[in-house]
N, C-alpha and C positions, 0 to 999 in steps of 0.2 A: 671192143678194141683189145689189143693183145699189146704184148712189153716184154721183151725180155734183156734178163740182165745178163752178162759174163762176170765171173768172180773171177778174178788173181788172187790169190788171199796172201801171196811174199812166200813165204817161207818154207811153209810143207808143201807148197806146188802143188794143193790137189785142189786143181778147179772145176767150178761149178757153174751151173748154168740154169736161169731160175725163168721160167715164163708162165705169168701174168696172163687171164683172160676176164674180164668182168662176162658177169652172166647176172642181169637185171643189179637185184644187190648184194651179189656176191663175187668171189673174186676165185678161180676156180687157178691151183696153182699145179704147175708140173716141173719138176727140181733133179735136175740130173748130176751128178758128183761124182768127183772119182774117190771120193771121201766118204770111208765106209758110215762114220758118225752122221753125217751133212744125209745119207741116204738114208737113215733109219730116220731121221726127222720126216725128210719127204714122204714118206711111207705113213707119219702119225699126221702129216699135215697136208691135207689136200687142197681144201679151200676156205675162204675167210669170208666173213661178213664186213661189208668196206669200210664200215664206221669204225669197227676194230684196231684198226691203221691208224686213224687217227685223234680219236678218242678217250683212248685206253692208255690209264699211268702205263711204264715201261714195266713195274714189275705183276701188270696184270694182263699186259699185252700177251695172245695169245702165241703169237709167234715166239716170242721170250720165251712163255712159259714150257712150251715144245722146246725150243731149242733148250733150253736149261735142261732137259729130260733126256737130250740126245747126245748133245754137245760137251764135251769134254773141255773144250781151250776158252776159254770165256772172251779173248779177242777175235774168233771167229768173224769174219765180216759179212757172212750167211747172212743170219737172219736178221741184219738190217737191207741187205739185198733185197729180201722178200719182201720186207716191206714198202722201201721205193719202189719196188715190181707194184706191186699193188696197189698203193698212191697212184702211181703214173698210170696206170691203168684205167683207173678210176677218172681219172682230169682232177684229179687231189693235188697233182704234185707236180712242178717243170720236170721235166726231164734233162736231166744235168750230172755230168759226171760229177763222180766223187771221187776223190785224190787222199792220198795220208803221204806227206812226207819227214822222213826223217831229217834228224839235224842235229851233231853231238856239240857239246857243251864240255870247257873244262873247267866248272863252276869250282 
């Protein structure tokens, strides 16, 4: 089964587009961006072992730890992308969007 996700990410406008194929137990990834950072990940991250996804603390998850190597804005919405891509791929995970809304306060 294949998955692919579309990234908005707000603000710098440079979206991404991440697709997911399981192959046995692996998860075989292909990551296209118009964001020069988000493409030098894809380049060190091709594909994951499925349990990795879901298994693994956040600061030993391999995707993290790539994107911490790639990634310059640490709100990037990347490399949680990929990992839903992957989950859902896998039948780890519904497939359901994710949303962030803002909302100011004049605490």
């Amino acid at each position: 089964m294949s998955v692919t996700i579309d990234v908005d990410p707000g603000a710098c406008r440079m979206c991404s587009r991440i697709t997911a194929v399981q192959d046995g137990d692996r998860v075989i990834l292909e990551i296209e961006s118009e964001c020069p950072m988000v493409n030098d990940l894809a380049e060190n991250l091709k594909e994951l072992d499925m349990m990795d996804c879901l298994v693994t603390p956040i600061t030993e998850n391999p995707v993290m730890v790539a994107a911490g190597e790639s990634i310059k804005h640490a709100s990037c919405p990347v490399p949680l992308a990929i990992i839903k891509a992957a989950e859902a791929c896998c039948d780890m995970a519904v497939k359901k969007d994710v949303n962030l809304t803002y909302s100011e306060s004049s605490i």
